[in-house]
C-alpha positions in Angstrom: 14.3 -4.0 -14.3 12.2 -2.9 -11.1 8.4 -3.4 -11.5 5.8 -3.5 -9.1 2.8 -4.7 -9.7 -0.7 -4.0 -7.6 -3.9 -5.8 -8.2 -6.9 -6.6 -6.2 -8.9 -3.6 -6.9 -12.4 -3.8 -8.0 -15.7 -2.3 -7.1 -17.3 -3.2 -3.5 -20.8 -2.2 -1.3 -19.9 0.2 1.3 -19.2 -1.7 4.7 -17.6 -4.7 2.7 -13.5 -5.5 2.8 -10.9 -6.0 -0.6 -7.3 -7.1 -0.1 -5.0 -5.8 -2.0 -1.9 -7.5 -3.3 1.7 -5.5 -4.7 4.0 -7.9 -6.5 8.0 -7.3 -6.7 10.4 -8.3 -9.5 13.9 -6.8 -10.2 14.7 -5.5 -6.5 16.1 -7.1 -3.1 12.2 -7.0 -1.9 13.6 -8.4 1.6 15.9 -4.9 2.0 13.3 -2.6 1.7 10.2 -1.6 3.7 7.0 -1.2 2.0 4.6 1.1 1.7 1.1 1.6 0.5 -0.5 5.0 -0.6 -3.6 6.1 -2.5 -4.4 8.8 -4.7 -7.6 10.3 -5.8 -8.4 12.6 -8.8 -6.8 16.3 -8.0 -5.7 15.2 -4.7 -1.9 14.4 -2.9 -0.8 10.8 -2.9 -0.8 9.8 0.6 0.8 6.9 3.0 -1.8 4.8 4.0 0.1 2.0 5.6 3.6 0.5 5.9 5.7 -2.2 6.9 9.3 -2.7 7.8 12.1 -5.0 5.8 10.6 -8.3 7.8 7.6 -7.5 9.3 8.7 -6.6 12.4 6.6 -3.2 12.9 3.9 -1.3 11.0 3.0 1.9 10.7 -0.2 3.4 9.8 -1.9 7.1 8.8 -4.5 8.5 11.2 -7.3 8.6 9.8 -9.7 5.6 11.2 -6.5 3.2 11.6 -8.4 0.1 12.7 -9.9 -0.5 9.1 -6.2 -1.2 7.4 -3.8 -4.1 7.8 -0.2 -4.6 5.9 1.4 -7.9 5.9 4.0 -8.9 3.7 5.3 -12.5 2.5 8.9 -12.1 1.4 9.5 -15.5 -0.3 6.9 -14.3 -2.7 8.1 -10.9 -3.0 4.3 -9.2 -2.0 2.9 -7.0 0.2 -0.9 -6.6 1.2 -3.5 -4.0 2.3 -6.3 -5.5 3.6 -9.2 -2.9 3.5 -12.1 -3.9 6.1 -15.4 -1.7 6.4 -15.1 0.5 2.9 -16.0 3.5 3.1 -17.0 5.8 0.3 -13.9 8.0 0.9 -11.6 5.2 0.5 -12.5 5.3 -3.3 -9.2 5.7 -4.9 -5.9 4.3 -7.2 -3.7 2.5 -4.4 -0.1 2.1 -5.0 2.8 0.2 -3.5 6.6 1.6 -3.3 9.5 1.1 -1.0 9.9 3.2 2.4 12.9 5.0 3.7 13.1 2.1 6.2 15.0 3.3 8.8 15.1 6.5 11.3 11.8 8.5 13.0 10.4 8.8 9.5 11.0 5.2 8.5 7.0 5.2 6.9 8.0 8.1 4.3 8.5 7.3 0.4 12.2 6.5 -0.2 14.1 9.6 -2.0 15.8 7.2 -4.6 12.4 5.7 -5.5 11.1 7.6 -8.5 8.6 4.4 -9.6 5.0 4.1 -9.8 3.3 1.4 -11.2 -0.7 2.0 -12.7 -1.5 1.0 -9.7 -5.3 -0.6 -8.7 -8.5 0.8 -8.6 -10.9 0.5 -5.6 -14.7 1.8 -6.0 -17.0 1.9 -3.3 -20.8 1.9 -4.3 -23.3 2.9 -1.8 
């Protein structure tokens, strides 16, 4: 079976940086392009960041870019958000999930992906 599997959350001091980490069983991680998003109570999930099948190109939501970085390492089968410079509206549950991975709108959730982990937790104390 598919699972993916996030971790890294925790709670962090404004202006201080988390790395996130997904982990990928039960899929051809190396086909698909990744994706992360975060959700907060009563709102939309969103993209925050994602990342082609090898790595290749990235692709990021505007809203202060700069702080977010995806990488991926496919022998392991995991892809990362690094989180620099918390905020205290990054507060959220951040989730990983396969892309469409190809054409203009290559960053969008994939329409055959109907998964979502518990995703991880990131608080932000001021």
């Amino acid at each position: 079976q598919v699972q993916l599997v996030e971790s890294g959350g925790g709670l962090v001091q404004a202006g201080g940086s988390l790395r996130l980490s997904c982990v990928a069983s039960g899929m051809a991680f190396n086909s698909y392009a990744m994706g992360w998003f975060r959700q907060v109570p009563g709102k939309e999930r969103e993209l925050v960041a994602a990342i082609t099948q090898l790595g290749g190109s990235t692709y990021y939501a505007d809203f202060d870019e700069g702080r977010f970085t995806i990488s991926r390492i496919n022998v392991k089968s995991t892809v990362y958000l690094q989180i620099h410079s918390l905020k205290p509206e990054d507060p959220a549950v951040y989730y990983c999930a396969p892309t469409k991975g190809s054409g203009s709108a290559w960053y969008e959730p994939s329409d055959e992906w109907n998964y979502w982990g518990q995703g991880t937790q990131v608080t932000v104390s001021s």
